[in-house]
PDB file of N, CA, C, O and CB in Angstrom:
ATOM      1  N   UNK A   1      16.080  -8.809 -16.119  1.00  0.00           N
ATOM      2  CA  UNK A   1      15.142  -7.994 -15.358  1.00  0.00           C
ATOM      3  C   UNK A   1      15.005  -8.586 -13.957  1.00  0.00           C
ATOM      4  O   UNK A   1      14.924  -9.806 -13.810  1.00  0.00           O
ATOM      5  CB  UNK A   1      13.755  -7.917 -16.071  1.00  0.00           C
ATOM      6  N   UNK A   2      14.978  -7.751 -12.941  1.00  0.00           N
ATOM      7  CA  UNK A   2      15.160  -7.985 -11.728  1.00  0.00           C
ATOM      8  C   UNK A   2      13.031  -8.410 -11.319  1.00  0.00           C
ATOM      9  O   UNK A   2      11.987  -8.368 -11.970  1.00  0.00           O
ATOM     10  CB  UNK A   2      16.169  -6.340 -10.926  1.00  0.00           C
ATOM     11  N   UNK A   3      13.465  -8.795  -9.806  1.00  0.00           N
ATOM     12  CA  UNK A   3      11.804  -8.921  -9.309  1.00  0.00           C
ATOM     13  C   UNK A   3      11.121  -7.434  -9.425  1.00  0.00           C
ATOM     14  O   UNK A   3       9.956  -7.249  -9.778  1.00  0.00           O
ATOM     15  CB  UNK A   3      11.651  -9.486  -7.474  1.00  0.00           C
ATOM     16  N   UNK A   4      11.833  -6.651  -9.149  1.00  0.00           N
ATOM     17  CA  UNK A   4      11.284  -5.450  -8.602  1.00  0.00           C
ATOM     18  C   UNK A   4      10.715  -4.643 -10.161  1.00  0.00           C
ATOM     19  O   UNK A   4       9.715  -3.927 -10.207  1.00  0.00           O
ATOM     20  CB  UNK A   4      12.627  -4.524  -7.588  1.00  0.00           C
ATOM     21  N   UNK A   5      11.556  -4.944 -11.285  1.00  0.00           N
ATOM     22  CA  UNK A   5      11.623  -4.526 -12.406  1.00  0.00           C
ATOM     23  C   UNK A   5      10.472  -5.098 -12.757  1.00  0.00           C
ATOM     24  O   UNK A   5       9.715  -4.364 -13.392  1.00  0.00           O
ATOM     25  CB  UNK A   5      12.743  -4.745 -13.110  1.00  0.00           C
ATOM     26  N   UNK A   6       9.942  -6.673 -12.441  1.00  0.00           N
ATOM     27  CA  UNK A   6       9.065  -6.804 -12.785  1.00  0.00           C
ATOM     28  C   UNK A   6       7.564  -6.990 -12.309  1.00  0.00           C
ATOM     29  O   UNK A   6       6.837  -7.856 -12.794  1.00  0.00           O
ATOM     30  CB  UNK A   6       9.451  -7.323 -13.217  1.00  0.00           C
ATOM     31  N   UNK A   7       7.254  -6.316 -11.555  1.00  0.00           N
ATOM     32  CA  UNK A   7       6.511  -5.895  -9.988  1.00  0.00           C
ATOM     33  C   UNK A   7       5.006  -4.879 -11.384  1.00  0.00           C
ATOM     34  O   UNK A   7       5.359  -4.395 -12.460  1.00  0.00           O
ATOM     35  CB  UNK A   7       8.175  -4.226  -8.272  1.00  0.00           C
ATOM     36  N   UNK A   8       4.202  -4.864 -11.104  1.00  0.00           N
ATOM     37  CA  UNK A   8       3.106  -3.846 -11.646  1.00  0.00           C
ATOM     38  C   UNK A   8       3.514  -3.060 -10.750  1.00  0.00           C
ATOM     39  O   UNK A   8       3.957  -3.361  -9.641  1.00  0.00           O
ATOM     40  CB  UNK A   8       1.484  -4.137 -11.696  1.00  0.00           C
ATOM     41  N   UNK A   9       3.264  -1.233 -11.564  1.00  0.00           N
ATOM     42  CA  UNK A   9       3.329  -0.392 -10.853  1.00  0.00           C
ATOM     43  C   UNK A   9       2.457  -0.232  -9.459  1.00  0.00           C
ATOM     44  O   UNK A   9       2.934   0.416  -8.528  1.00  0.00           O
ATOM     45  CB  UNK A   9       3.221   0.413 -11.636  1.00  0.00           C
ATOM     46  N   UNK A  10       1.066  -0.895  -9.351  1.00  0.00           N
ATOM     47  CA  UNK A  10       0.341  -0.550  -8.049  1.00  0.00           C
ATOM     48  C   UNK A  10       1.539  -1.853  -6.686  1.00  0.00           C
ATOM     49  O   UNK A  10       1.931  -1.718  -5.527  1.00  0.00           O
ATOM     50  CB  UNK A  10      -1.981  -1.135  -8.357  1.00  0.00           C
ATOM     51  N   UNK A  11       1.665  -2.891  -7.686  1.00  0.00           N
ATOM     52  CA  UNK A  11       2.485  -3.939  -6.423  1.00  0.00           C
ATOM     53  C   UNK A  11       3.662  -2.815  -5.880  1.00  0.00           C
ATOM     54  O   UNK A  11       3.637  -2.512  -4.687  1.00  0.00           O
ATOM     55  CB  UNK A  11       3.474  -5.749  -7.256  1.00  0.00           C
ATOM     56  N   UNK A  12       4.344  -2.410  -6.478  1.00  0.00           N
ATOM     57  CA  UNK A  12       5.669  -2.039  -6.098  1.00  0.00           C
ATOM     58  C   UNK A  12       5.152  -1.046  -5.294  1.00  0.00           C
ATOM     59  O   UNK A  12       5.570  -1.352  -4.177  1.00  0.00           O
ATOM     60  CB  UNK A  12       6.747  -1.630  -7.195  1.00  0.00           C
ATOM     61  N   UNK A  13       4.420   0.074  -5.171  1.00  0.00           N
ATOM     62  CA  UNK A  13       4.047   1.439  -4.307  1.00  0.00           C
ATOM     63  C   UNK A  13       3.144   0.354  -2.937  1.00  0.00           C
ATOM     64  O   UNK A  13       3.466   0.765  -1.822  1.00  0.00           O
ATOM     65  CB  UNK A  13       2.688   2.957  -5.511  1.00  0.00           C
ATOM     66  N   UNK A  14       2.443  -0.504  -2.894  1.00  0.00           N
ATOM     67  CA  UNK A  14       2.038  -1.426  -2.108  1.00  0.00           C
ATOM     68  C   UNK A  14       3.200  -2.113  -1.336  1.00  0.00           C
ATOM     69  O   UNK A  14       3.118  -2.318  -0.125  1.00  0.00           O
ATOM     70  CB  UNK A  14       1.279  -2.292  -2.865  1.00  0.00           C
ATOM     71  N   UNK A  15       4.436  -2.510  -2.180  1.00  0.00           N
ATOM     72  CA  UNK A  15       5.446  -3.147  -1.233  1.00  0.00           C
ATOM     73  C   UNK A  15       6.451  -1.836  -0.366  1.00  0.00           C
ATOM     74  O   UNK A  15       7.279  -2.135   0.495  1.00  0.00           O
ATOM     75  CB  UNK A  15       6.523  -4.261  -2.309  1.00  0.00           C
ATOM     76  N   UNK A  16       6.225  -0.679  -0.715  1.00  0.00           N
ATOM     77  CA  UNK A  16       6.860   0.563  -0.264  1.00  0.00           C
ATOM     78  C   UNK A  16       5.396   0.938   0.575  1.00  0.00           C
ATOM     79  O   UNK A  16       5.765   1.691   1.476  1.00  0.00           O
ATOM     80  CB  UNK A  16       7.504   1.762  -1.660  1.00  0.00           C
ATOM     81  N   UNK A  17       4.392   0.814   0.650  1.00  0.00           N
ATOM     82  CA  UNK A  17       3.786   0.909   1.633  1.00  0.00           C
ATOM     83  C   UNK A  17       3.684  -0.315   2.754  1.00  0.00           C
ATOM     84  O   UNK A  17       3.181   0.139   3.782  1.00  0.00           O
ATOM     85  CB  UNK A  17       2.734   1.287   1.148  1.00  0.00           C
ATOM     86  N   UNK A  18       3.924  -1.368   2.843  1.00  0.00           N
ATOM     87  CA  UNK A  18       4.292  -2.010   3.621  1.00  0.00           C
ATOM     88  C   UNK A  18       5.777  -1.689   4.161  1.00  0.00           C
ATOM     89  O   UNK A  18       5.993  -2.080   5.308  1.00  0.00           O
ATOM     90  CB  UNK A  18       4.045  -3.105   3.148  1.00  0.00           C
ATOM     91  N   UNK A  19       6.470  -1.256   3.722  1.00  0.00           N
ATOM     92  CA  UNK A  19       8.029  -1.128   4.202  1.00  0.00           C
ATOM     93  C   UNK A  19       7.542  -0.401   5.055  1.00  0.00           C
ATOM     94  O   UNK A  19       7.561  -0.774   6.228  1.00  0.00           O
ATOM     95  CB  UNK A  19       9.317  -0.536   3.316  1.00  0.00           C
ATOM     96  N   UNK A  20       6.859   1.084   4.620  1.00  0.00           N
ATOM     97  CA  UNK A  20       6.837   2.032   5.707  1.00  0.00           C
ATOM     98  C   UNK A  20       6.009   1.518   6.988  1.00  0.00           C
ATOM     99  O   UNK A  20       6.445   1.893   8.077  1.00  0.00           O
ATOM    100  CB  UNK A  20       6.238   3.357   5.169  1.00  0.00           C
ATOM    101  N   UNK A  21       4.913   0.735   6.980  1.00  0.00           N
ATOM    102  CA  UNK A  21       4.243   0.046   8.162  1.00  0.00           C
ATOM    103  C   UNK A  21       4.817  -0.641   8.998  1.00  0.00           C
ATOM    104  O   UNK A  21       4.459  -0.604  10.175  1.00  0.00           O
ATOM    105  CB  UNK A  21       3.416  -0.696   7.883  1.00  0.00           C
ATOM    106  N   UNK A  22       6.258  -1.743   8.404  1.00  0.00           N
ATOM    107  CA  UNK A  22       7.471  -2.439   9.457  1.00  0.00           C
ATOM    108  C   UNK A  22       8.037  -1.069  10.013  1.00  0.00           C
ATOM    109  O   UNK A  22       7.877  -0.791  11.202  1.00  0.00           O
ATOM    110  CB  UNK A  22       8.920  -3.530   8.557  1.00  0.00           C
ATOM    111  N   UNK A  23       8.619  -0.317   9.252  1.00  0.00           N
ATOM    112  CA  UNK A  23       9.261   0.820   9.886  1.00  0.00           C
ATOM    113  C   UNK A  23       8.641   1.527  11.561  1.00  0.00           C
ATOM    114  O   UNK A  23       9.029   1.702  12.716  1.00  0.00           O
ATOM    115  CB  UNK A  23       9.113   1.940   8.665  1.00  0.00           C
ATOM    116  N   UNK A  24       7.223   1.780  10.520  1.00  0.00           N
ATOM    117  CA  UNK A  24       6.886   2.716  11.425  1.00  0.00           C
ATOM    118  C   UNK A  24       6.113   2.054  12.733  1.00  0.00           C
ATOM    119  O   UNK A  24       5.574   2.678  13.647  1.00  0.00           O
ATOM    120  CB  UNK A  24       6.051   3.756  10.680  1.00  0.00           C
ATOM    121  N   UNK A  25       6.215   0.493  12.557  1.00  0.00           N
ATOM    122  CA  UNK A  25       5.598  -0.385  13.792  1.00  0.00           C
ATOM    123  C   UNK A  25       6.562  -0.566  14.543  1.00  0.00           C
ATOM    124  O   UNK A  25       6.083  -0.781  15.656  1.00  0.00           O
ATOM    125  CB  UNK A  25       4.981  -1.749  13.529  1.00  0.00           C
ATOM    126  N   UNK A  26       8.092  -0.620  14.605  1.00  0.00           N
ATOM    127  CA  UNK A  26       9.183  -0.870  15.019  1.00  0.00           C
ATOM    128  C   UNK A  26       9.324  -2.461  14.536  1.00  0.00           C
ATOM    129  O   UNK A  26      10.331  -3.071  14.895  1.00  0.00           O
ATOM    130  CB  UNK A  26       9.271  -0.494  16.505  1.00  0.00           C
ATOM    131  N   UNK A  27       8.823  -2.796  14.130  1.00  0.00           N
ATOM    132  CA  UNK A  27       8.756  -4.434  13.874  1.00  0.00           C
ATOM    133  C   UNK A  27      10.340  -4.494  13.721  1.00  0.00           C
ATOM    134  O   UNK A  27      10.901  -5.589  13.748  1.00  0.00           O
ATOM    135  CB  UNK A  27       7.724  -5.090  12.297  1.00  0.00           C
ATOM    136  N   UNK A  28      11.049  -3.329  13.563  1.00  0.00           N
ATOM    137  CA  UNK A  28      12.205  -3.660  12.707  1.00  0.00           C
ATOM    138  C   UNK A  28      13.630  -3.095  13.791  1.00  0.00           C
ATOM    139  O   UNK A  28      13.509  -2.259  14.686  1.00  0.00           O
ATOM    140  CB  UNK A  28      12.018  -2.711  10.981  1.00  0.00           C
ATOM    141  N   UNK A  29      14.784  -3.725  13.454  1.00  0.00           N
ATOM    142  CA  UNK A  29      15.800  -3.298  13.830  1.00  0.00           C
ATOM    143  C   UNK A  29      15.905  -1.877  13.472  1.00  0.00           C
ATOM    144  O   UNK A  29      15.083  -1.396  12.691  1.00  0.00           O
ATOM    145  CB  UNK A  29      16.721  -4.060  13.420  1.00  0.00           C
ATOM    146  N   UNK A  30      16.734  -1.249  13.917  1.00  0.00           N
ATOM    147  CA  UNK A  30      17.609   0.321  13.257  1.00  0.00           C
ATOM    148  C   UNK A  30      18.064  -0.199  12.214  1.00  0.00           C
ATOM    149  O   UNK A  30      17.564   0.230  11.175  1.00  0.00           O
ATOM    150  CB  UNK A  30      19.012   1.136  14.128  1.00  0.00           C
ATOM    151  N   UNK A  31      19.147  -1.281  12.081  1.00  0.00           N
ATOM    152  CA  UNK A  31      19.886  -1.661  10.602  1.00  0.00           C
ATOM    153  C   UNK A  31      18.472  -1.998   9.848  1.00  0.00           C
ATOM    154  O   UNK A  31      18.617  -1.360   8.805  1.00  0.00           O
ATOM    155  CB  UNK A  31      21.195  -3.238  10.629  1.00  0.00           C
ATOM    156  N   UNK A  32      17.675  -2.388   9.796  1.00  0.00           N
ATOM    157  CA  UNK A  32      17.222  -3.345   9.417  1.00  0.00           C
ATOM    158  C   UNK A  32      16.078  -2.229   8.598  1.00  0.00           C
ATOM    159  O   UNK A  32      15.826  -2.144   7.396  1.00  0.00           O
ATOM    160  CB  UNK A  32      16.880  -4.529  10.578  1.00  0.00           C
ATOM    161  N   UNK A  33      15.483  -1.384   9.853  1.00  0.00           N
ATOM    162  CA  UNK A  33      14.919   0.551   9.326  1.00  0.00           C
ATOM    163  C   UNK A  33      15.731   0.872   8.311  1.00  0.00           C
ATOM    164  O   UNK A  33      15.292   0.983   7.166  1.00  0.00           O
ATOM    165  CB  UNK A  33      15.204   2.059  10.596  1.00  0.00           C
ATOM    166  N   UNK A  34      16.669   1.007   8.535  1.00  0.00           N
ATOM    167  CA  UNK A  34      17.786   1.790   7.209  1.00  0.00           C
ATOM    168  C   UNK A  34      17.775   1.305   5.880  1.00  0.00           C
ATOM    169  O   UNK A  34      17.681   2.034   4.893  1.00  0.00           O
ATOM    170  CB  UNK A  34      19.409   1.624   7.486  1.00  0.00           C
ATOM    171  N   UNK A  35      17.878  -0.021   5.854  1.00  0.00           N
ATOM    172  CA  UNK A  35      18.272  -0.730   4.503  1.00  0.00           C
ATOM    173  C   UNK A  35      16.809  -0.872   4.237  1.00  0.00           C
ATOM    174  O   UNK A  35      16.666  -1.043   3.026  1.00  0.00           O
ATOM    175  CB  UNK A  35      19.289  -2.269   4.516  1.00  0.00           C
ATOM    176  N   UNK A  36      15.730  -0.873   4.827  1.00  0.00           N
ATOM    177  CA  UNK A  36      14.127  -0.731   4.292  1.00  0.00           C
ATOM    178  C   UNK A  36      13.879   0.445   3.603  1.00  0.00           C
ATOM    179  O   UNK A  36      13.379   0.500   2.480  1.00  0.00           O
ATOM    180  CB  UNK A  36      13.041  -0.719   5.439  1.00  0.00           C
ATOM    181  N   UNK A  37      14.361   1.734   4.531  1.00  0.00           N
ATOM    182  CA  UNK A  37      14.216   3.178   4.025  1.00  0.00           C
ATOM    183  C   UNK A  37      15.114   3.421   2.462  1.00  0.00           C
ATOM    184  O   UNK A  37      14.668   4.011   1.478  1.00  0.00           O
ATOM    185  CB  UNK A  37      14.891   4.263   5.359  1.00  0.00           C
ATOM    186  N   UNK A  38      16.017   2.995   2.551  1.00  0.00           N
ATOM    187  CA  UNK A  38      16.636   2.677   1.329  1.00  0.00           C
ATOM    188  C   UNK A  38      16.117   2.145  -0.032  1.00  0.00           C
ATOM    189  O   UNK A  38      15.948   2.819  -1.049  1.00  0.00           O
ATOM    190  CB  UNK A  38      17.394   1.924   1.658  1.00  0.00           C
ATOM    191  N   UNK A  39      15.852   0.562   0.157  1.00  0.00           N
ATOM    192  CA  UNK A  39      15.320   0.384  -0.540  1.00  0.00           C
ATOM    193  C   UNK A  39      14.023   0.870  -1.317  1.00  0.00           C
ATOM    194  O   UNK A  39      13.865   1.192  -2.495  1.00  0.00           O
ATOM    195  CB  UNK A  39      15.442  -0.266  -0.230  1.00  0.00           C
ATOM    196  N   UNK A  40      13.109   0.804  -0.189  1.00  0.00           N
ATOM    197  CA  UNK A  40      11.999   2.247  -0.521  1.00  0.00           C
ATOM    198  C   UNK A  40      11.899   3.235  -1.072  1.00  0.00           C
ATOM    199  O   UNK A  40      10.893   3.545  -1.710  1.00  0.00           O
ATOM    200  CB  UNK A  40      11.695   2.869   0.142  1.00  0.00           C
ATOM    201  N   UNK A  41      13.253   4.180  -0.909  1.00  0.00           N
ATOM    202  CA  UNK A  41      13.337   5.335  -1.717  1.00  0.00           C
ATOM    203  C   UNK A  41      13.719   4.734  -3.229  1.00  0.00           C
ATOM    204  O   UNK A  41      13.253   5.322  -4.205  1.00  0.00           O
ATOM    205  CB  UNK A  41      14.480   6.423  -1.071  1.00  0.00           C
ATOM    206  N   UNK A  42      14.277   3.963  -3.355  1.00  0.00           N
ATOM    207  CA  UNK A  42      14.838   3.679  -5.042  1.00  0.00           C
ATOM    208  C   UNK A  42      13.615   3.239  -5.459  1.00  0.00           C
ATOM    209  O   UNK A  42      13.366   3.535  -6.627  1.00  0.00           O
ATOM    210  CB  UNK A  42      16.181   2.417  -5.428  1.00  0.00           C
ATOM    211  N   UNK A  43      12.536   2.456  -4.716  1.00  0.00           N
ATOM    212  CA  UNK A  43      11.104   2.137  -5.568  1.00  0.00           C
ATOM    213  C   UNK A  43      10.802   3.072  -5.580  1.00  0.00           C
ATOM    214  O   UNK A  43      10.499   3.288  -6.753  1.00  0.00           O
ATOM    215  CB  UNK A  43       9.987   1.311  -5.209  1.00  0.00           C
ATOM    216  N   UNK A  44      10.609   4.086  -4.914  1.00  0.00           N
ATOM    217  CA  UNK A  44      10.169   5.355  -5.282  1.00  0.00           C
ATOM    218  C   UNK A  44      10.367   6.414  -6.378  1.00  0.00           C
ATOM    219  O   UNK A  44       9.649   7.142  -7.063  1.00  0.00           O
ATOM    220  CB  UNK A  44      10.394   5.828  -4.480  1.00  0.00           C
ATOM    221  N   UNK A  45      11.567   6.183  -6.239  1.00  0.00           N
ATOM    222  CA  UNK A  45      12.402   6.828  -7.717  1.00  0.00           C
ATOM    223  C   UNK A  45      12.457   6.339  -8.973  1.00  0.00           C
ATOM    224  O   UNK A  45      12.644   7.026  -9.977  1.00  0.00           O
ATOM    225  CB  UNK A  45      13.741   6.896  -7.619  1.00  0.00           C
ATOM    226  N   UNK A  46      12.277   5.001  -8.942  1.00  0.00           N
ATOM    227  CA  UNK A  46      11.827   4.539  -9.857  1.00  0.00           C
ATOM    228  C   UNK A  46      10.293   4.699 -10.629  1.00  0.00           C
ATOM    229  O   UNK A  46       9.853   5.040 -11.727  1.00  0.00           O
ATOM    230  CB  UNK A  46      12.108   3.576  -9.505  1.00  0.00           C
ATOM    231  N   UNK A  47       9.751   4.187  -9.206  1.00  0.00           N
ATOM    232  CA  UNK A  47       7.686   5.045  -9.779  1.00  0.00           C
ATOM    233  C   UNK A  47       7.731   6.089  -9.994  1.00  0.00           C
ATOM    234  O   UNK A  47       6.781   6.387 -10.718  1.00  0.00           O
ATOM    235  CB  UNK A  47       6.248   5.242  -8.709  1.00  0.00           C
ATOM    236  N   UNK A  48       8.493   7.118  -9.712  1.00  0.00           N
ATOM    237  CA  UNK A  48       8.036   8.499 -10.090  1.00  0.00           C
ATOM    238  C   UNK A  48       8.554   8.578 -11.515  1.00  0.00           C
ATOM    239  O   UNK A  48       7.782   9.084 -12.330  1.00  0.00           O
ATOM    240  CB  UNK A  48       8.625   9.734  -9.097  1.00  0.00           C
ATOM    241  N   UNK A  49       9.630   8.197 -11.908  1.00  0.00           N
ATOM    242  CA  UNK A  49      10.231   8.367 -13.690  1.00  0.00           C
ATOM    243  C   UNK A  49       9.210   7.149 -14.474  1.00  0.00           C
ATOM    244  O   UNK A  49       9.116   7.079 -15.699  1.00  0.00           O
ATOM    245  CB  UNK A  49      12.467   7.787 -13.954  1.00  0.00           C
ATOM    246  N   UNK A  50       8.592   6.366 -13.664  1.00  0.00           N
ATOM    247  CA  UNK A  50       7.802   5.872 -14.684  1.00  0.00           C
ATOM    248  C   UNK A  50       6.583   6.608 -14.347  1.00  0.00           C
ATOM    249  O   UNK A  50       6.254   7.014 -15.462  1.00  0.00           O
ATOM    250  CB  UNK A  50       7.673   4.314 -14.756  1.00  0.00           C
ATOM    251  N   UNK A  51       5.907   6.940 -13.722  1.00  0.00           N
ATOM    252  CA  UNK A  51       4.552   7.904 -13.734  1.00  0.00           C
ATOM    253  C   UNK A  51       4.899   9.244 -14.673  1.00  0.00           C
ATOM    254  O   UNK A  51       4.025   9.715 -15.401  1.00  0.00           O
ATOM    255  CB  UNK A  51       4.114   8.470 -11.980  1.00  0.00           C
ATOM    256  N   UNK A  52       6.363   9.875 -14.594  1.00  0.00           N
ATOM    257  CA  UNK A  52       6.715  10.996 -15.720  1.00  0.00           C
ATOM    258  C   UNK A  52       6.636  10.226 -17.274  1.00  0.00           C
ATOM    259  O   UNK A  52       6.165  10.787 -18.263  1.00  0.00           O
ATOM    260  CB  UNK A  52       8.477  11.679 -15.413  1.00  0.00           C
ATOM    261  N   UNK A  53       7.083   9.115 -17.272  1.00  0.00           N
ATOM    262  CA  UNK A  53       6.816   8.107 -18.533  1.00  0.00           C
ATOM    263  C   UNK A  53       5.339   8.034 -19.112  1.00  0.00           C
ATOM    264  O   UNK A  53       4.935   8.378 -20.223  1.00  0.00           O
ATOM    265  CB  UNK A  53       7.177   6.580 -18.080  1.00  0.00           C
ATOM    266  N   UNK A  54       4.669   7.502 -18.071  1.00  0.00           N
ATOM    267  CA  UNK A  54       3.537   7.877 -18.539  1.00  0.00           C
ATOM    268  C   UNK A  54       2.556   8.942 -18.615  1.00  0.00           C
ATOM    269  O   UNK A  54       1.826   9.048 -19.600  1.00  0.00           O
ATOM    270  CB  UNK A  54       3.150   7.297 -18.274  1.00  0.00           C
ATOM    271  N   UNK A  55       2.497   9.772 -17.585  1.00  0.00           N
ATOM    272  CA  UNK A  55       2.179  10.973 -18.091  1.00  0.00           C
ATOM    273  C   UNK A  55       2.007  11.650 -19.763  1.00  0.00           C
ATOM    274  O   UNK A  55       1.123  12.044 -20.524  1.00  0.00           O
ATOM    275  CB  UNK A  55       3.061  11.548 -17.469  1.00  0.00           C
ATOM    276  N   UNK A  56       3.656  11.454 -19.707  1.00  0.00           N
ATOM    277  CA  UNK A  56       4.050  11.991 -21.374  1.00  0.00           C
ATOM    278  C   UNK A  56       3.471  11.264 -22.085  1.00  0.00           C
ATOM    279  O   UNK A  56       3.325  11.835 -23.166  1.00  0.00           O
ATOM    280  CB  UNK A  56       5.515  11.963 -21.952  1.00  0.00           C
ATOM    281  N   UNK A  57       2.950  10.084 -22.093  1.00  0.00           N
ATOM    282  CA  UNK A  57       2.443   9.221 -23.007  1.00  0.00           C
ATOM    283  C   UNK A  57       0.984   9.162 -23.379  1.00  0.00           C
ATOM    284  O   UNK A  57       0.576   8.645 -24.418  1.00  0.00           O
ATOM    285  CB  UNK A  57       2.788   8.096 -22.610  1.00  0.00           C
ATOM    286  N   UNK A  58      -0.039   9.924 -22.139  1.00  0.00           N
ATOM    287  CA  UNK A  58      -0.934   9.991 -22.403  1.00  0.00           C
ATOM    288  C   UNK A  58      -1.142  11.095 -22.934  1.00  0.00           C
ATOM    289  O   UNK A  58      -0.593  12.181 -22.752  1.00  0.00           O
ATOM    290  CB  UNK A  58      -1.478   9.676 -21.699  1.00  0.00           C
ATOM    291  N   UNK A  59      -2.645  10.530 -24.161  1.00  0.00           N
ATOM    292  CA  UNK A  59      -3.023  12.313 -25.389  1.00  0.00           C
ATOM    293  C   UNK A  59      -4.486  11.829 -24.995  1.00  0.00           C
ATOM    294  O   UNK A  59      -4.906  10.706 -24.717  1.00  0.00           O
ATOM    295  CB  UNK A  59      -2.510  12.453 -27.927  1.00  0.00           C
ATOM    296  N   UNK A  60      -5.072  12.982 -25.062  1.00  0.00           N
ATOM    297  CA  UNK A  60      -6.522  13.475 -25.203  1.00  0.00           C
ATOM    298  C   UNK A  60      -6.494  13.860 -26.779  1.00  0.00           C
ATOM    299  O   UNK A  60      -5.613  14.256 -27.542  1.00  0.00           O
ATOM    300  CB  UNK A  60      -6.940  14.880 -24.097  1.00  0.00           C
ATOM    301  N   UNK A  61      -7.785  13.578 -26.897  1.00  0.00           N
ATOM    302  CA  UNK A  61      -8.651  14.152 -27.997  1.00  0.00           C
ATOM    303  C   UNK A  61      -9.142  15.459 -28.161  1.00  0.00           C
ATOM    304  O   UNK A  61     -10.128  15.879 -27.554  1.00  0.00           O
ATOM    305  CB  UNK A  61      -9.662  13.538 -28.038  1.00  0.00           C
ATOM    306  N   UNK A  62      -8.426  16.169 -29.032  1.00  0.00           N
ATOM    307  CA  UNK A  62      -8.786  17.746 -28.723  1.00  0.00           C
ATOM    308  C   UNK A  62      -9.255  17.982 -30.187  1.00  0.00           C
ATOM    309  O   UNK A  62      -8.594  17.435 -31.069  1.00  0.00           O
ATOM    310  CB  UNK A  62      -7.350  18.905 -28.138  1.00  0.00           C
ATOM    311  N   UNK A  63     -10.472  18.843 -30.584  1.00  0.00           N
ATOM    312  CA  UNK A  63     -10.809  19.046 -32.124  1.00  0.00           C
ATOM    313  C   UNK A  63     -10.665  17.888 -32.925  1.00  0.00           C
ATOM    314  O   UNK A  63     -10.380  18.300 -34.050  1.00  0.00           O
ATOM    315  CB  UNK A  63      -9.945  20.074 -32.777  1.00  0.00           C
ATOM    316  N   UNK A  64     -10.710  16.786 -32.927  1.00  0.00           N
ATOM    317  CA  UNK A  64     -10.380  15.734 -33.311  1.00  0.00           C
ATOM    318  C   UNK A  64      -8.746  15.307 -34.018  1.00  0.00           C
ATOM    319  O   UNK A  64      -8.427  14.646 -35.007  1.00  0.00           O
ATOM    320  CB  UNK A  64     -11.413  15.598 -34.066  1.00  0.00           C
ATOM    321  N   UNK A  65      -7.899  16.101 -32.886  1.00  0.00           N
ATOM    322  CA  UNK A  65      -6.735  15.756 -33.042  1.00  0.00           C
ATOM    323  C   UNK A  65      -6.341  14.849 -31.968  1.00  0.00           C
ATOM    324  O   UNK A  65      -7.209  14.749 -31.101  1.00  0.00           O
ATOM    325  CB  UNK A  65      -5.989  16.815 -33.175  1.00  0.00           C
ATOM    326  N   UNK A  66      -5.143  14.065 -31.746  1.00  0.00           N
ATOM    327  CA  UNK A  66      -4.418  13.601 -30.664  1.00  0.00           C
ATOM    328  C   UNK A  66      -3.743  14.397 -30.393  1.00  0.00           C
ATOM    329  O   UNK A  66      -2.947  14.697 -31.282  1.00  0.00           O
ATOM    330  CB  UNK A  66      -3.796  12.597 -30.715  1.00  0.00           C
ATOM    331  N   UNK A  67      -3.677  14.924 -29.518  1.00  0.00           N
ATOM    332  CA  UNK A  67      -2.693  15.994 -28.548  1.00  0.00           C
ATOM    333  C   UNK A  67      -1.994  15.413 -27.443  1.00  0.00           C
ATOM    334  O   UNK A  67      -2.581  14.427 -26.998  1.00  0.00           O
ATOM    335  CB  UNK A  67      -3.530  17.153 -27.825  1.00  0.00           C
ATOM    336  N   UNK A  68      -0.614  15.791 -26.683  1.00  0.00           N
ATOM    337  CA  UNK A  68      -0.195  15.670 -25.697  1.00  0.00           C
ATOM    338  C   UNK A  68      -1.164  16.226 -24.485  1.00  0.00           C
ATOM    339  O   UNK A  68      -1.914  17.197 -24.388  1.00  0.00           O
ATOM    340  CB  UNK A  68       0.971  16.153 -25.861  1.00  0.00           C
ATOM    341  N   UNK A  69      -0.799  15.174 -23.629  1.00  0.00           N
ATOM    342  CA  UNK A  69      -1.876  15.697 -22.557  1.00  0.00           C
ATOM    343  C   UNK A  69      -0.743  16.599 -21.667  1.00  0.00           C
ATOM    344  O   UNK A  69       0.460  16.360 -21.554  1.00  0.00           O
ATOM    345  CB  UNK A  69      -2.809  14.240 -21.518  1.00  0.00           C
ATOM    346  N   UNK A  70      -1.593  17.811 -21.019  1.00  0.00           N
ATOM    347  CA  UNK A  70      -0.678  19.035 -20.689  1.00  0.00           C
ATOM    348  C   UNK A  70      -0.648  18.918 -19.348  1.00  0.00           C
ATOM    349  O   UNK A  70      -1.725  18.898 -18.751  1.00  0.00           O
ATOM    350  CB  UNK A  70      -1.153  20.502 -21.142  1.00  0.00           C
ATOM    351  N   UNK A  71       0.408  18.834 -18.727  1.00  0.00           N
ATOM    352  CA  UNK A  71       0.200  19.118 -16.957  1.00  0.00           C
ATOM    353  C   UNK A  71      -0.348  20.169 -16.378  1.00  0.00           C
ATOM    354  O   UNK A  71      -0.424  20.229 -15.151  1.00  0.00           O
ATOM    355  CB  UNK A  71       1.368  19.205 -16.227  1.00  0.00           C
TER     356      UNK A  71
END
């Protein structure tokens, strides 16, 4: 398992919000923008299939059943 793999979901959307703050301060080269924007998007893609992960995972209590919780 990589660092990033093992990051809590709020750290990792926190380190993709800092990317975008170097970006968008210029703090950063063009190369340097690119391979940030990059990386960024794959944390991103990654949080979003785990937020669909969990989603599906959470049930409410309905009639005193466990149910899938419905989007």
């Amino acid at each position: 398992m990589d660092n990033q793999e093992e990051m809590r979901f709020e750290d990792r959307l926190e380190a993709v919000q800092n990317m975008i703050g170097r970006i968008e301060g210029g703090q950063l080269s063009l190369e340097d923008s690119v391979k940030q924007y990059e990386e960024g998007m794959k944390i991103l893609a990654e949080l979003d299939r785990k937020l669909g992960e969990m989603n599906r995972r959470l049930t409410v209590l309905r009639d005193g059943k466990e149910t899938e919780l419905e989007a």
